[in-house]
MIDOSE-1310 file (N, C-alpha, C; in nm, 2 decimals, decimal comma, always signed):
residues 135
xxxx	+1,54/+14,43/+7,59/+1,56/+14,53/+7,69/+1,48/+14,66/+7,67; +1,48/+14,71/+7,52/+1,40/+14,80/+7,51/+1,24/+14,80/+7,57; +1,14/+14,67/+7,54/+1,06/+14,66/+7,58/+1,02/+14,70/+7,74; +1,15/+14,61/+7,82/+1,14/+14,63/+7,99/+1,12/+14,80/+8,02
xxxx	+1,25/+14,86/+7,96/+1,25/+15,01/+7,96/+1,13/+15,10/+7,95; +1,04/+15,04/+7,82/+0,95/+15,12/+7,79/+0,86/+15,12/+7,90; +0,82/+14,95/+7,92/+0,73/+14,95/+8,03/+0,75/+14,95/+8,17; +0,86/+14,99/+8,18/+0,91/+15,06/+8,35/+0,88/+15,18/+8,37
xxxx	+0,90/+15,28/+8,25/+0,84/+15,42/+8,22/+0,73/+15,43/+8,26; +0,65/+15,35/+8,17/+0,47/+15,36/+8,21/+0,45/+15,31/+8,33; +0,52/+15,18/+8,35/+0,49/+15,15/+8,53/+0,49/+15,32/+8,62; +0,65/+15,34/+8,58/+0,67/+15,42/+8,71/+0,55/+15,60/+8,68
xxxx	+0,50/+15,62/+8,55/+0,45/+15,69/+8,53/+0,28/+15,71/+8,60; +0,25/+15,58/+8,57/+0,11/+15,54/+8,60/+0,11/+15,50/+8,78; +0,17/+15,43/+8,82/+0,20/+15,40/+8,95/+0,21/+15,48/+9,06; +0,38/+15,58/+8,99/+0,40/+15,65/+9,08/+0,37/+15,75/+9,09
xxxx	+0,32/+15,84/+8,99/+0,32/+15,94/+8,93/+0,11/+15,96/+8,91; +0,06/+15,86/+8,92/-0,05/+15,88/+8,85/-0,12/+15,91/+8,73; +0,00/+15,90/+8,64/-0,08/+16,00/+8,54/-0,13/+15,85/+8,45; -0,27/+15,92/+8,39/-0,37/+15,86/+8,33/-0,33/+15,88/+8,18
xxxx	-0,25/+15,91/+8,13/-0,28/+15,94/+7,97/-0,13/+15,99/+7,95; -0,11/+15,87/+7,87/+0,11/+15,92/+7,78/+0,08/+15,90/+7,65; +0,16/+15,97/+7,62/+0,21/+15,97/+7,44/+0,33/+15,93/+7,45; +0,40/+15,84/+7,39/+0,50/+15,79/+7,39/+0,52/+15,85/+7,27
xxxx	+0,67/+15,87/+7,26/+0,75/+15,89/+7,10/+0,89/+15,87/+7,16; +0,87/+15,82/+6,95/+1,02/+15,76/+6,96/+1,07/+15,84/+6,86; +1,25/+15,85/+6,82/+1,32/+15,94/+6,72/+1,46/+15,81/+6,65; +1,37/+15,76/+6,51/+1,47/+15,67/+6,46/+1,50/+15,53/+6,51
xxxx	+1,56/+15,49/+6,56/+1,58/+15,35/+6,61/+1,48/+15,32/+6,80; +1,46/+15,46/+6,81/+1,38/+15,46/+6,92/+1,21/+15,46/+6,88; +1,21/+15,49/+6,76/+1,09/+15,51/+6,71/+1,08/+15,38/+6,65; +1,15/+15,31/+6,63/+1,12/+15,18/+6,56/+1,11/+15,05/+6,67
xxxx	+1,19/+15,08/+6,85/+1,15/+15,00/+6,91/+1,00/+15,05/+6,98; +1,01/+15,16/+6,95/+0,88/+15,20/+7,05/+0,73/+15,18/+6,94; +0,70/+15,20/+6,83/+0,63/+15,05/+6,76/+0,63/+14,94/+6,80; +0,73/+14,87/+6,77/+0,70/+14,75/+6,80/+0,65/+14,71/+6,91
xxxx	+0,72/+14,80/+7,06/+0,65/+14,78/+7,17/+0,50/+14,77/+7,16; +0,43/+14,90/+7,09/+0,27/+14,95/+7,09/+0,26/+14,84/+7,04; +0,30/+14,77/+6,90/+0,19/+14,68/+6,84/+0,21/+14,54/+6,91; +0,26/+14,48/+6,96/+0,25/+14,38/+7,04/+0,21/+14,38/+7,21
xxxx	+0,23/+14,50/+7,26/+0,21/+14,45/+7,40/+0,12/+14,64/+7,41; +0,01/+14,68/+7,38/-0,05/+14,82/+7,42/-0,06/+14,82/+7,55; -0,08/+14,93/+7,63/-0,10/+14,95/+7,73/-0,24/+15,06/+7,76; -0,35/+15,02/+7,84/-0,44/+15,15/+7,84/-0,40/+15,30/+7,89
xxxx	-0,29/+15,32/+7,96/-0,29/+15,42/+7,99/-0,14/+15,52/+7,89; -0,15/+15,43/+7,76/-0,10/+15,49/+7,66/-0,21/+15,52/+7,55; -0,24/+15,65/+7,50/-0,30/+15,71/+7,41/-0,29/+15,78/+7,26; -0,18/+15,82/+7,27/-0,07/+15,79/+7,13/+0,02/+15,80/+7,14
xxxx	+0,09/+15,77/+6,97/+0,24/+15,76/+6,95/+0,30/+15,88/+6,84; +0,41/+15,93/+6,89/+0,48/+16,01/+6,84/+0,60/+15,95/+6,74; +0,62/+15,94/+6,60/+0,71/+15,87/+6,55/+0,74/+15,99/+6,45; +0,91/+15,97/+6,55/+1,01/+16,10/+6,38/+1,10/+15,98/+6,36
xxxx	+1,11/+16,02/+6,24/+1,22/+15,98/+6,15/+1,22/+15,81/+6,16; +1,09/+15,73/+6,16/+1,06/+15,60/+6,16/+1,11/+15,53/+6,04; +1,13/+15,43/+6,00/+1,18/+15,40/+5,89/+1,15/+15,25/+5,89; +1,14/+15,20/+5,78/+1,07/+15,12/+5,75/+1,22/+14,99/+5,69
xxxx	+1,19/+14,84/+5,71/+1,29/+14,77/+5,67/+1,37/+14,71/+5,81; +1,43/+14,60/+5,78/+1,50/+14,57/+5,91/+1,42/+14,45/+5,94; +1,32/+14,38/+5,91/+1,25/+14,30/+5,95/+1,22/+14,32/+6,06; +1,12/+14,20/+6,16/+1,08/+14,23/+6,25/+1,18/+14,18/+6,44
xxxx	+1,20/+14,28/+6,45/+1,07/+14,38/+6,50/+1,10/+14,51/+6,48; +1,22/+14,52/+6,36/+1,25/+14,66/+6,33/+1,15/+14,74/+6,22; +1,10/+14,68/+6,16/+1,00/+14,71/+6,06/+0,90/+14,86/+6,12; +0,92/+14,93/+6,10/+0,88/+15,05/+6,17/+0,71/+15,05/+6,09
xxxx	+0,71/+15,00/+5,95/+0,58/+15,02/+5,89/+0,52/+14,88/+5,90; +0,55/+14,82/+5,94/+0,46/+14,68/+5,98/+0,42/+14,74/+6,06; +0,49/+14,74/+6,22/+0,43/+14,74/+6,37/+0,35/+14,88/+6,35; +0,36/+14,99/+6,26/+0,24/+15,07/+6,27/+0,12/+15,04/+6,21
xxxx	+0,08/+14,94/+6,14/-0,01/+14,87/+6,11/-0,07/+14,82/+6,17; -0,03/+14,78/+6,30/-0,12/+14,69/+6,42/-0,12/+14,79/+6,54; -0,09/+14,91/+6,52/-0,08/+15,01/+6,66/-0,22/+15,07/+6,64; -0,28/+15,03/+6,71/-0,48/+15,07/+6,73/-0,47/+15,19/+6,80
xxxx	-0,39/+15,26/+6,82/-0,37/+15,41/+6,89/-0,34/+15,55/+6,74; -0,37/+15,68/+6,77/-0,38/+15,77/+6,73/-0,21/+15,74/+6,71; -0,20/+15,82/+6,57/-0,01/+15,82/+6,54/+0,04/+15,97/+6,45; +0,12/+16,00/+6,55/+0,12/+16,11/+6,42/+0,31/+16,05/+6,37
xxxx	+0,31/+16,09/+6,21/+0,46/+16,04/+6,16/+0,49/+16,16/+6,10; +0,62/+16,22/+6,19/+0,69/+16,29/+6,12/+0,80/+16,21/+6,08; +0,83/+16,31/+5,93/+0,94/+16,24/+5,81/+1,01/+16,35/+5,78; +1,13/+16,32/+5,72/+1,23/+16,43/+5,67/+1,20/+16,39/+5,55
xxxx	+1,20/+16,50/+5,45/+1,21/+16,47/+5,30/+1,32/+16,46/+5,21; +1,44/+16,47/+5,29/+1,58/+16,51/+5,19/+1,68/+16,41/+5,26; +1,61/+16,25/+5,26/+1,70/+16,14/+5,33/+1,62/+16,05/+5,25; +1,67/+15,94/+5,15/+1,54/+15,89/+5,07/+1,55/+15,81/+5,18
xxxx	+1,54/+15,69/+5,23/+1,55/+15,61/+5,35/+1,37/+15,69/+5,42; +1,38/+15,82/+5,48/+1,31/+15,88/+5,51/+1,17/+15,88/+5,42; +1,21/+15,92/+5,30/+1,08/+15,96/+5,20/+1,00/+15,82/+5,17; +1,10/+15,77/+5,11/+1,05/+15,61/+5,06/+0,95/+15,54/+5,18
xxxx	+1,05/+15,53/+5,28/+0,97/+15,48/+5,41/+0,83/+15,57/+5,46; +0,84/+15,68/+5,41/+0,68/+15,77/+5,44/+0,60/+15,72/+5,33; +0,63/+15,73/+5,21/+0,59/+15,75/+5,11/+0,51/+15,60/+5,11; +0,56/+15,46/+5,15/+0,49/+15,32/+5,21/+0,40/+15,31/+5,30
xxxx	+0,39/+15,46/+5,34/+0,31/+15,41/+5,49/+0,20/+15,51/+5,44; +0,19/+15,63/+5,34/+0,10/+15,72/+5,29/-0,06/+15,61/+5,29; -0,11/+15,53/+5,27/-0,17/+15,44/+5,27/-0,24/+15,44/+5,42; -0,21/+15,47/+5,49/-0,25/+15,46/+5,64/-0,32/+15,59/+5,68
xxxx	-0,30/+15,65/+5,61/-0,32/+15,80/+5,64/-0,52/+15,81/+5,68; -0,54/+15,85/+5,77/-0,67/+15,85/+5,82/-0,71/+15,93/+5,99; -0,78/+15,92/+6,00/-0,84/+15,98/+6,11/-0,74/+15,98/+6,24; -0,70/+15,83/+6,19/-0,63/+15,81/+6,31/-0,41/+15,80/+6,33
xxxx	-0,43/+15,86/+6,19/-0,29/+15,83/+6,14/-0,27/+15,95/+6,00; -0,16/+16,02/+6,11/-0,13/+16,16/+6,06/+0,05/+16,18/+5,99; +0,03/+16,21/+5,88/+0,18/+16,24/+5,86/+0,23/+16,38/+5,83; +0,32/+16,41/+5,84/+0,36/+16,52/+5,90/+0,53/+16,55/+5,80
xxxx	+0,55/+16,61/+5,70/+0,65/+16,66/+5,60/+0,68/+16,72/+5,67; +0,82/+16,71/+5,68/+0,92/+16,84/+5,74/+1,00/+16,87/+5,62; +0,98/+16,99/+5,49/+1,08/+17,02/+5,39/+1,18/+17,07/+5,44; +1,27/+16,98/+5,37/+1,39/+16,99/+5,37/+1,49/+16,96/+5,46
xxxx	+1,43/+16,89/+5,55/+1,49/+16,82/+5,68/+1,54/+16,70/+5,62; +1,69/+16,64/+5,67/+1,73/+16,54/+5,65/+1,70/+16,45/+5,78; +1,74/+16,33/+5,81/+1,70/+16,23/+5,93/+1,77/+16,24/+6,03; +1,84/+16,34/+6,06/+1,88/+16,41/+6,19/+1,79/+16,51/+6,24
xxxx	+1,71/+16,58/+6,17/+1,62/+16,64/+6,16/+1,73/+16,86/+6,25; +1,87/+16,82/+6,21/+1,92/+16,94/+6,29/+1,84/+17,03/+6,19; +1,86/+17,13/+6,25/+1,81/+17,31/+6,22/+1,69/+17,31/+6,25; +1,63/+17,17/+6,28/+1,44/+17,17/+6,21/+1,38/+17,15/+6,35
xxxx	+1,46/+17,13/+6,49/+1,42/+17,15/+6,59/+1,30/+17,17/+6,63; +1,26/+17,32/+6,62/+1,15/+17,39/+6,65/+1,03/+17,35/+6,56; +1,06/+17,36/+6,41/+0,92/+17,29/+6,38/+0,86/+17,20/+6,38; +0,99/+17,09/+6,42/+0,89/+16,97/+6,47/+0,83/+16,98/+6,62
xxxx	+0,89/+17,00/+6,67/+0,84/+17,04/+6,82/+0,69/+17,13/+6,78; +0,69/+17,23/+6,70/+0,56/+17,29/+6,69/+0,46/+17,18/+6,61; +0,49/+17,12/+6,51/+0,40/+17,00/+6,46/+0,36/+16,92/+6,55; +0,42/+16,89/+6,63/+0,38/+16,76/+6,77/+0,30/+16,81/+6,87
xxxx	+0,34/+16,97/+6,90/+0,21/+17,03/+6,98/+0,10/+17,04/+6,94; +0,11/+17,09/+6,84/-0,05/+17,08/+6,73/-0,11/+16,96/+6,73; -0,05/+16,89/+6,70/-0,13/+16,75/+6,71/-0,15/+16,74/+6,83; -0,06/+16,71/+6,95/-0,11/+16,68/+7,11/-0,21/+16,78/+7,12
xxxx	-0,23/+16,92/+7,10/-0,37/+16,95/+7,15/-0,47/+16,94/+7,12; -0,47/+16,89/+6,95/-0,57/+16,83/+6,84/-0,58/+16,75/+6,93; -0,55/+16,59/+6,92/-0,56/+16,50/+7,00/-0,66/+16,54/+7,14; -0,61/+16,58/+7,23/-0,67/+16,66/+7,36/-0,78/+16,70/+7,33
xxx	-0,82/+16,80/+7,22/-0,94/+16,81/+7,24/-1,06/+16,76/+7,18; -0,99/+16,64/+7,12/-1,09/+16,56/+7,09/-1,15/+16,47/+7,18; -1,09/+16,45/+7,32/-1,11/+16,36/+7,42/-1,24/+16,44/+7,54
């Protein structure tokens, strides 16, 4: 079901709405179906993916660090560092880290990410405009 959801979004985004260019993100178990979605079924009028608090394990198609292995789109991963679940699972995916795959430390944030609101929100803007003006 998750899958249908995702791609009724983009349907109704691209369709109805017109728009040419989404970043999808997901937060935790939404970030782990919204991978899997990107790596099996991409869509062109998605451009990147936003993943907080992704975690790794669960097999597939919960495997949050497999399905980013096969996501050919720009990624940025924010992690909390004070949830080992969190660190471990970044700390596996450090390996990816490249042009096209960004990770992003939030100290001292546990995997609710409360009090840490705003900085991640400012981390994800920086990158969305990074991104943007690279295009």
């Amino acid at each position: 079901d998750a899958y249908k959801t995702i791609q009724a979004g983009i349907d109704y985004l691209t369709k109805e709405k017109g728009v040419k260019r989404i970043y999808l993100m997901g937060y935790s178990m939404g970030a782990r179906m919204t991978s899997a979605f990107l790596a099996k079924q991409p869509h062109p009028a998605v451009v990147g993916f936003i993943g907080v608090g992704l975690l790794e394990g669960g097999g597939e198609p919960l495997d949050a660090n497999q399905n980013i292995r096969r996501i050919r789109l720009p990624v940025i991963d924010v992690y909390a560092d004070s949830t080992p679940l969190d660190l471990r699972s970044a700390n596996n995916r450090q390996s990816l880290v490249s042009d096209r795959f960004k990770q992003l430390r939030i100290e001292g944030a546990e995997h609710s990410f409360r009090g840490y609101d705003s900085q991640v929100a400012q981390v994800i803007i920086a990158w969305l405009k990074e991104q943007e003006q690279k295009r």
